[in-house]
C-alpha positions as CSV (number, residue, x, y, z in Angstrom):
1,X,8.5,-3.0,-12.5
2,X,12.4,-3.3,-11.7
3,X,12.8,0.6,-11.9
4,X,16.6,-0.5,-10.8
5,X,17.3,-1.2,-14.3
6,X,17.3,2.8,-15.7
7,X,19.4,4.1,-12.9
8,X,22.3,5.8,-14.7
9,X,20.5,7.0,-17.2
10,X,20.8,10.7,-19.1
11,X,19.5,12.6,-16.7
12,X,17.4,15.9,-17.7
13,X,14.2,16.9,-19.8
14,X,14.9,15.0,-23.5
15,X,14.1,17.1,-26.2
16,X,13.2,15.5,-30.3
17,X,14.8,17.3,-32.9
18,X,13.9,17.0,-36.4
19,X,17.0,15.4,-38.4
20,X,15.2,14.5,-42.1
21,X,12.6,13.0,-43.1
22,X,10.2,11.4,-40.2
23,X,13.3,11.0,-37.8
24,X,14.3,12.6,-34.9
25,X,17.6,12.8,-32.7
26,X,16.5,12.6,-28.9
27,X,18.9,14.6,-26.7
28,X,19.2,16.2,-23.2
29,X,20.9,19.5,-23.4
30,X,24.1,18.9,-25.3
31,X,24.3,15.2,-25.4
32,X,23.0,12.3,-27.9
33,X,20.7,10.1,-26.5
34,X,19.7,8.7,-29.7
35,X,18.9,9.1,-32.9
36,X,16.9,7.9,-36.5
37,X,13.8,7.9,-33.7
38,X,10.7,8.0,-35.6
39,X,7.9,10.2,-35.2
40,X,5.8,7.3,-33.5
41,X,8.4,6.7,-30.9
42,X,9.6,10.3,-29.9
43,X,7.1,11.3,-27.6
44,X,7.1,8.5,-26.1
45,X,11.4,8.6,-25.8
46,X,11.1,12.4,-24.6
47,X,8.5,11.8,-21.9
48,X,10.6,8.7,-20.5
49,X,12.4,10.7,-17.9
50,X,9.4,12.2,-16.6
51,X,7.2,8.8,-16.2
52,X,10.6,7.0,-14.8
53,X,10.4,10.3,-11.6
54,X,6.9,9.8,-11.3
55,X,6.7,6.0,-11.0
56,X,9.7,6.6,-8.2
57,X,7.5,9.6,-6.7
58,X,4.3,7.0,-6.5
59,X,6.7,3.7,-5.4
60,X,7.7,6.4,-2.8
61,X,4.0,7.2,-1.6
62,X,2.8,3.9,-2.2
63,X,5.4,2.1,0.3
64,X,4.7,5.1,3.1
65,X,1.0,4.0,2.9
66,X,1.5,0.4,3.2
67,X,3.7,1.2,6.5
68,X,0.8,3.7,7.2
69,X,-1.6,0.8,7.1
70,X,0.5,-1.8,9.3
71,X,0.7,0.6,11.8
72,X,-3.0,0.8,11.9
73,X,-3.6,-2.5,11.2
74,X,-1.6,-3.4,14.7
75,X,-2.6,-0.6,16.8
76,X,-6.2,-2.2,15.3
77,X,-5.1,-5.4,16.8
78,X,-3.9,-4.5,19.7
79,X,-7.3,-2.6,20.7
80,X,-9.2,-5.7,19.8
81,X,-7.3,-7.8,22.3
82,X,-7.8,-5.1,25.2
83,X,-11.3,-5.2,24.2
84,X,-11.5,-9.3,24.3
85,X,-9.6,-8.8,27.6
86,X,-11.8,-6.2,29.2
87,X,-15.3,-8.0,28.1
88,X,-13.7,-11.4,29.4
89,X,-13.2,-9.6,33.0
90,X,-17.0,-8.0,32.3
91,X,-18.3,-11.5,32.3
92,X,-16.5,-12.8,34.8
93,X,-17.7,-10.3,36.8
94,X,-21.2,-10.7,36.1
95,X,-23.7,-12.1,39.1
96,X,-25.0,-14.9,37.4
97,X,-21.2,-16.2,36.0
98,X,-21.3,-19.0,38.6
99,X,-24.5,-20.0,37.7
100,X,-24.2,-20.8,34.5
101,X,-20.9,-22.6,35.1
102,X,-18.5,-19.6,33.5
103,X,-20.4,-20.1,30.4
104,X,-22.2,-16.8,29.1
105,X,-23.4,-16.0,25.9
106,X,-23.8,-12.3,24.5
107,X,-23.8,-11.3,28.3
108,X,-27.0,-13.8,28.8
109,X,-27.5,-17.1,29.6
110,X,-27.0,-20.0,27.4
111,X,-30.6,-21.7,27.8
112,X,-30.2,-25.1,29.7
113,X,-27.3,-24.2,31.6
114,X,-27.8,-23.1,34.5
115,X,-27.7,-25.0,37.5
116,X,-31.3,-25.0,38.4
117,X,-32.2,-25.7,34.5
118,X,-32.0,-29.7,34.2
């Protein structure tokens, strides 16, 4: 929703007023905002204001947890890699790496390939 579209609006809380027979005149405080609204459409005209702040107030929210997330999401990442890194120098490391030709599996053996396997 372009929510760029109602900037410049009335601002203020919208109030109906009867004006005849199943019409209303929508104003904030002292000035028009329209009128000949009917009954059907007035709540929805006077509650406008109030769904336009709250759909800024959750675009607000919703953007700072999707910044929230990415900052996880790479500090995620970046522990992963350290991880991979760390366990890499874990099997290097390990006696039998030579043996098995700097192949390792799970931190065992792959079956057939170790030297004295043939």
């Amino acid at each position: 929703m372009d929510i760029d579209r109602y900037k410049g609006h009335t601002p203020g809380s919208w109030a109906a007023v009867a004006a005849g027979d199943s019409t209303y005149t929508i104003r904030a405080g002292r000035t028009l905002v329209c009128e000949n609204v009917l009954e059907s459409d007035k709540n929805l005209i006077v509650d406008a204001p109030f769904m336009l702040g709250e759909i800024e107030r959750l675009t607000r929210k919703l953007d700072t947890m999707r910044a929230r997330i990415a900052e996880l999401e790479n500090k995620l990442f970046e522990e992963f890699q350290s991880h991979l890194k760390d366990t890499a120098n874990e099997v290097r490391a390990w006696p039998h790496w030579k043996l098995l030709g700097g192949k390792a599996s799970m931190g065992y053996p792959i079956k057939g390939e170790c030297e004295d396997e043939a």
